[in-house]
C-alpha positions in Angstrom: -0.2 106.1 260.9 2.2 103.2 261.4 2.4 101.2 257.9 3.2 97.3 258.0 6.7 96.3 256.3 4.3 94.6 253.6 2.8 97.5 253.6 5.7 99.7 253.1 7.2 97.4 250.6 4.1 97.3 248.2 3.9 101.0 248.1 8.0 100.3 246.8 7.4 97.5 244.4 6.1 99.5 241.0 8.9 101.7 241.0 11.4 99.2 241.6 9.8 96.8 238.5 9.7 99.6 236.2 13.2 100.5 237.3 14.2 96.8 236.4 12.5 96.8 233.1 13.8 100.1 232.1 17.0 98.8 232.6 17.0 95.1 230.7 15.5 97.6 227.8 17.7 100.2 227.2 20.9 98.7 228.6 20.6 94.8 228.4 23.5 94.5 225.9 26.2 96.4 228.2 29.0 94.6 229.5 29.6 94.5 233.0 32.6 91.8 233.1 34.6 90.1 231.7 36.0 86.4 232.6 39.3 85.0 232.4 40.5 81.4 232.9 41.3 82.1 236.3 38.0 83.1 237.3 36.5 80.0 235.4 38.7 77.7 237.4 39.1 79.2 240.8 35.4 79.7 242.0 34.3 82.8 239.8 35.9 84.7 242.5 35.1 88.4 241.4 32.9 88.0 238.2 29.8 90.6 238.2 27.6 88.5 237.0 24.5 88.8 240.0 22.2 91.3 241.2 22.1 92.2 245.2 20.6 95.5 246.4 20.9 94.6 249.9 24.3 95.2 250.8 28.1 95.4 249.2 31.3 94.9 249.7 34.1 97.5 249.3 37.4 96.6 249.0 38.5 99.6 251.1 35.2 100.2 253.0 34.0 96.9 253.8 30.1 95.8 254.2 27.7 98.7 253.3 24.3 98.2 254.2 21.6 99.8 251.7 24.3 102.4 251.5 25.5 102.3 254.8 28.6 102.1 256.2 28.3 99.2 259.0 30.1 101.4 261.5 27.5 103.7 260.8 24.7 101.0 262.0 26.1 99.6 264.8 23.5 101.0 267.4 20.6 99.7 265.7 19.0 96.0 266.8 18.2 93.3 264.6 14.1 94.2 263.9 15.7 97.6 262.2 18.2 96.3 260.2 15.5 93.2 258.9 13.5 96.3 257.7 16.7 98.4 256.7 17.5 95.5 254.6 14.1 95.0 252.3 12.9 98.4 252.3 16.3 100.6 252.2 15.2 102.8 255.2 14.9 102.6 258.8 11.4 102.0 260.6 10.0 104.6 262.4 9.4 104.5 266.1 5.9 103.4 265.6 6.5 101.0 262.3 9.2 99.3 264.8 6.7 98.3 267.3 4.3 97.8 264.9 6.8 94.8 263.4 7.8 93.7 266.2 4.5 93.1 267.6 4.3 90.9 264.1 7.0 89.1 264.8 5.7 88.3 267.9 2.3 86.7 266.2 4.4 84.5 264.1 6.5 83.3 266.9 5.3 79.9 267.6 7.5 77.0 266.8 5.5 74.0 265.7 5.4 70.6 268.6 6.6 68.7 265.8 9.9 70.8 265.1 10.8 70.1 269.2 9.6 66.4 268.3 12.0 66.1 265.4 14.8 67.7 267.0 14.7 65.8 270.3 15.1 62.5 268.2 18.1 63.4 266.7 21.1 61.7 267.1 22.5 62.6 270.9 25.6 63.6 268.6 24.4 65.6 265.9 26.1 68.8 264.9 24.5 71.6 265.6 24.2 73.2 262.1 23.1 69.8 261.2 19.9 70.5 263.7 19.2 74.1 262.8 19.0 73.2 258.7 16.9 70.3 259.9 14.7 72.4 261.7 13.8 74.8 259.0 13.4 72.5 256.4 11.0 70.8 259.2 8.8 73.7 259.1 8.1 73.9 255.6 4.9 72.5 256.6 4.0 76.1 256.9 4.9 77.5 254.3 2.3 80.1 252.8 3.7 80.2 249.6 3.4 76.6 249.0 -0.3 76.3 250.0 -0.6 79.8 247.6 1.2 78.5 245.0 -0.4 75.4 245.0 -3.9 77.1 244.9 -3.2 79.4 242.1 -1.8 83.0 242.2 -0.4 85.6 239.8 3.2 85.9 239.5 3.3 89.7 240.7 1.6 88.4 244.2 4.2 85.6 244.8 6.3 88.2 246.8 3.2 88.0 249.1 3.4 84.8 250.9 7.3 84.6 250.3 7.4 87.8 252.8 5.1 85.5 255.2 7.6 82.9 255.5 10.2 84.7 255.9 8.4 86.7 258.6 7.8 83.5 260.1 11.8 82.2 259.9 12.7 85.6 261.2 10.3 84.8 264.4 11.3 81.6 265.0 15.2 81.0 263.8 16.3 82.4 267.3 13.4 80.4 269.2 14.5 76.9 267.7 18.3 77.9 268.0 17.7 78.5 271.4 15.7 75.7 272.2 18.4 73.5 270.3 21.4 74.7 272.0 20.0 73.6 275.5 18.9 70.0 273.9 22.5 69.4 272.4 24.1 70.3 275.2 21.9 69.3 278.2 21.7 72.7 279.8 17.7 71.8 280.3 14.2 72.8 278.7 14.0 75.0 276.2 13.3 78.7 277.3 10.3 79.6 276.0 10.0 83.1 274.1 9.3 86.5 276.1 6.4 88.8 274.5 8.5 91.7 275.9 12.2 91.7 275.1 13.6 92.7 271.7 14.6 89.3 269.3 18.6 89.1 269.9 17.7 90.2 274.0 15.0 87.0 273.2 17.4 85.0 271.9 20.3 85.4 274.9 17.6 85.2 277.4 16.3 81.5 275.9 20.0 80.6 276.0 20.4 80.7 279.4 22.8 83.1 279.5 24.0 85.0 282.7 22.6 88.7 281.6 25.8 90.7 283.1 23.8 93.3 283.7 22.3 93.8 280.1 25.6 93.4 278.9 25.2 89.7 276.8 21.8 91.6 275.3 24.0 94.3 274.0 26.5 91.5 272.8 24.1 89.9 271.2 22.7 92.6 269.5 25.6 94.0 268.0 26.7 90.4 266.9 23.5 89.5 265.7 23.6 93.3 263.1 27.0 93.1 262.1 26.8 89.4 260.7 23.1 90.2 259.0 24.9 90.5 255.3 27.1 90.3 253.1 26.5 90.5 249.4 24.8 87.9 247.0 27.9 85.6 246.1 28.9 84.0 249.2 28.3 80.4 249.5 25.4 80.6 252.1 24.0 83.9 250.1 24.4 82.2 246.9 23.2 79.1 246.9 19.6 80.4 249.2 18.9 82.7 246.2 19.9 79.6 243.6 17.2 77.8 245.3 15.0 80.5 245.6 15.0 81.3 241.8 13.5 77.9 241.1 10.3 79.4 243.1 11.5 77.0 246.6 10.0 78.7 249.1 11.8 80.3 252.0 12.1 77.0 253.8 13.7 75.1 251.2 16.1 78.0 250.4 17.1 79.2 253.8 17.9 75.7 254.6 19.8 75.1 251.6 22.0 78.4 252.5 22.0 77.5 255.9 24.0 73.9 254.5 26.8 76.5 252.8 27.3 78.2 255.8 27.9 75.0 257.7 31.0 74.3 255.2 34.5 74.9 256.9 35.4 77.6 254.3 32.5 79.9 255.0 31.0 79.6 258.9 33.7 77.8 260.9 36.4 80.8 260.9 35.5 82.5 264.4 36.0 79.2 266.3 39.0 78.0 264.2 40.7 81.7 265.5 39.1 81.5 269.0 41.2 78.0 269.5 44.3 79.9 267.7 44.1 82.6 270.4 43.8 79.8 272.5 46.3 77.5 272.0 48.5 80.8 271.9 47.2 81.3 275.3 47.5 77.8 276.6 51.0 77.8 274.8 52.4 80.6 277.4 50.6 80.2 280.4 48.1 83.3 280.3 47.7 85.9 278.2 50.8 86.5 276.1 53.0 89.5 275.8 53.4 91.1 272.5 57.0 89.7 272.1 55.4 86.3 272.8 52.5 86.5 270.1 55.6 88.1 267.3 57.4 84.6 268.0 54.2 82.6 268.0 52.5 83.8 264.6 56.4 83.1 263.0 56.2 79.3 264.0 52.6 79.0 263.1 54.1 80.5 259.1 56.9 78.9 259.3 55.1 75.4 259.9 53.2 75.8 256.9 50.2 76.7 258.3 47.8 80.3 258.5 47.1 82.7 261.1 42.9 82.6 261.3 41.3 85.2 261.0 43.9 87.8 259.1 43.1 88.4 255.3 40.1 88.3 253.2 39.1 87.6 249.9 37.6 90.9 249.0 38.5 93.4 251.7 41.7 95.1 252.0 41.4 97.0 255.2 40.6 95.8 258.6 37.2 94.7 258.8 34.9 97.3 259.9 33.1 94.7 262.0 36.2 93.8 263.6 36.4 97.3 264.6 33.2 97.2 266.0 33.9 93.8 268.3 37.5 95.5 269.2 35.6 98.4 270.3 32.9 96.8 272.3 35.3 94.6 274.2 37.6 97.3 275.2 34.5 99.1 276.6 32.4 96.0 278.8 35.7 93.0 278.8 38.9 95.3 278.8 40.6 93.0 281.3 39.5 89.6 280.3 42.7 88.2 279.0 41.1 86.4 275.8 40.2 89.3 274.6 44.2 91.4 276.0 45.1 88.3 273.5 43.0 89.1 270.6 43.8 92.9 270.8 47.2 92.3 271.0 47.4 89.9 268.0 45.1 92.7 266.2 48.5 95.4 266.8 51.3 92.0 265.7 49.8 90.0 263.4 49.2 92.9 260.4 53.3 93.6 260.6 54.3 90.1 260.5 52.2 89.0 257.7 53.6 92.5 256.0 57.3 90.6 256.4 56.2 87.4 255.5 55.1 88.9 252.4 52.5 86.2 251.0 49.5 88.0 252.3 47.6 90.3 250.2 45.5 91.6 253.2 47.2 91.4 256.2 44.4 92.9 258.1 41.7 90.8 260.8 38.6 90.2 259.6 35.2 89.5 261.5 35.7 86.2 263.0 39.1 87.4 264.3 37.7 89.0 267.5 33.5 87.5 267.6 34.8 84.4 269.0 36.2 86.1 272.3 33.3 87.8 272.6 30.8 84.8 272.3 33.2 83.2 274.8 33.3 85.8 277.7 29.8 85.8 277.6 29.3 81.8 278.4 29.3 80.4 275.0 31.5 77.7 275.4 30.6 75.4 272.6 32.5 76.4 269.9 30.6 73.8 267.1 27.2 75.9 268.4 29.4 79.2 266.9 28.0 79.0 263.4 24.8 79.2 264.5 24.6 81.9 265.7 25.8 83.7 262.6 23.3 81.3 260.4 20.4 82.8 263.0 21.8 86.7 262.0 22.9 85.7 258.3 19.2 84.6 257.5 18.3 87.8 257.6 20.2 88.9 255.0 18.9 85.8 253.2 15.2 85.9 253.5 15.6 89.5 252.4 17.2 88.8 249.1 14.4 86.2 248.7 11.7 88.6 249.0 13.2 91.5 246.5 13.9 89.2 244.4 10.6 87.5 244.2 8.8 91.0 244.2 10.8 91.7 241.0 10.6 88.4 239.4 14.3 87.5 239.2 14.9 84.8 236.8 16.0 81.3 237.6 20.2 80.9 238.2 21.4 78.9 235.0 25.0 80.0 234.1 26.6 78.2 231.5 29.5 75.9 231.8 32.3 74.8 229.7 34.5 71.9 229.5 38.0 71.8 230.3 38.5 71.1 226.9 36.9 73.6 226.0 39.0 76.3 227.9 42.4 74.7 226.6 40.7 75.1 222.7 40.1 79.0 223.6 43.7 79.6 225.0 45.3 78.0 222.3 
């Protein structure tokens, strides 16, 4: 018989406790990092010093997934990776429909969300509507009105899963509906009871379907953007919240205010307008000669090529891989995305000349723009959206586990400036 995913992660939370206490027992005194000055200074860029059992990071792999390779994932829709993400397995055929059917019952966006949304300024941005939105809904929140009542700490992973069964069922629904307020395309769609959440969430856009084609789009967008360790900004600062016991409305909305920042969520647009200008700059899509001289004046201006390096990987993004792949096989002759694949095969060897790159290699948001783009998403400030709708995942997740297993509240310690100059001395 089908289980619920509450139902499958109770069964997992014992084992994972007792793995958790064994662990801050026997091993609490080993050292798992060091910092320098450097790190202090510059952001604690690569300090261990935070738990995430949902996905990592490989320098020469990329985004692994409960121990997946991404590639490896690719064909799966957003309600398995959700599951993949909390439980560390797949749902079965049954369990899927089973979850699906309970995302479904918490699908109902609130009157007063629409309410607050529509008297928004005509000019608001976009993320500025979606973190709204969430925080709106907070009046629902299970674990508040639990909390508030009374409950053991080894239930509060309970109501926490509520909510964020109820953000997963509605994030697309209000981001949706949003997208066609903003920019007057007409009333919100409302949700189907039939189609799959990301084939949901194209439909409610208005879309055109291509033949199923935006669906799959979506789909594969909506997975390959669902994670990405605990230490980004938008990861970061939702489990920061979180581990003061915010519930997942507070906390998603506080990540979902990271990912608005131009350093984390505005990359895929920033490179779609690179390729572009590029585009605009020679009258069409360019010719490989054309893109080598290009990518020099944009270095030798002082400025970046978008989209090319990263601050952990050094490989080309597996995800990219996955968009490149994709667009060869449905968009092969559109000529934003001839651009983007032929910046993919002449960017890489000029930033290898240039010589200040330490990863010359795309990353994500070097080819999802193009995609989002052929398919009739044409406002780029709407762009981060869509990866705050996929990232949540990833988010309320984290949230969960961590609440099941009573992480502690985030309180590093800081030092002064003074302080660092006294140690180097």
């Amino acid at each position: 018989m089908a289980k619920t995913l509450k139902e499958t992660l109770a069964a997992q939370i014992p084992k994972l406790r007792e793995e958790r206490v064994t662990l801050m027992k026997q091993h609490g005194d080993h050292q798992i990092s060091t910092v320098s000055v450097a790190q202090a200074i510059g952001g604690m860029r690569g300090i261990k010093g935070m738990v995430c059992d949902t996905s990592v990071v490989e320098p020469d792999q990329g985004l692994i997934i409960r121990g997946r390779p991404i590639m490896d994932i690719t064909d799966k829709i957003p309600e398995e990776i959700f599951w993949l993400l909390i439980t560390g397995n797949f749902p079965t055929a049954d369990e899927l429909k089973l979850f699906q059917k309970e995302l479904k019952s918490y699908g109902e966006v609130p009157n007063y969300v629409w309410k607050v949304l529509k008297a928004m300024p005509k000019t608001s941005h976009p993320m500025a509507m979606l973190d709204t939105a969430i925080l709106t809904m907070e009046n629902e929140s299970a674990y508040r009105a639990r909390y508030t009542e009374g409950m053991k700490k080894t239930e509060y992973w309970e109501p926490t899963l509520e909510d964020a069964m109820r953000v997963m069922a509605t994030i697309h629904t209000i981001a949706a509906g949003m997208y066609r307020i903003r920019y007057k395309k007409g009333d919100p769609i409302p949700p189907s009871k039939k189609l799959d959440w990301a084939g949901d969430y194209a439909k409610m856009l208005g879309l055109p379907p291509k033949k199923g084609e935006t669906a799959k789009m979506m789909r594969l967008y909506l997975t390959l953007h669902c994670d990405h360790e605990g230490g980004n900004v938008s990861a970061n600062t939702c489990h920061t919240v979180g581990s003061a016991l915010s519930d997942p409305f507070y906390a998603v909305s506080a990540g979902l205010n990271g990912l608005a920042g131009p350093l984390h969520g505005l990359a895929n647009q920033e490179c779609l307008n690179w390729v572009l200008d590029t585009m605009k700059k020679f009258d069409g899509a360019p010719s490989e000669d054309q893109i080598r001289d290009y990518a020099w004046e944009t270095l030798r201006s002082g400025k970046v090529i978008p989209g090319y390096g990263h601050a952990v990987l050094r490989v080309t993004d597996p995800r990219f891989t996955a968009f490149n792949a994709f667009g060869k096989k449905y968009m092969a002759k559109d000529p934003v995305f001839q651009t983007v694949d032929r910046v993919f095969k002449i960017v890489p060897e000029v930033l290898k000349e240039h010589g200040k790159a330490k990863n010359p290699w795309p990353n994500v948001d070097a080819g999802s723009g193009a995609l989002l783009y052929y398919y009739g998403l044409k406002e780029f400030q709407y762009y981060t959206v869509l990866f705050s709708v996929s990232r949540a995942m990833g988010m309320l997740a984290q949230l969960v586990l961590n609440r099941a297993l009573g992480t502690a509240i985030t309180r590093p310690k800081s030092v002064s400036t003074e302080w660092l100059i006294d140690q180097v001395k």
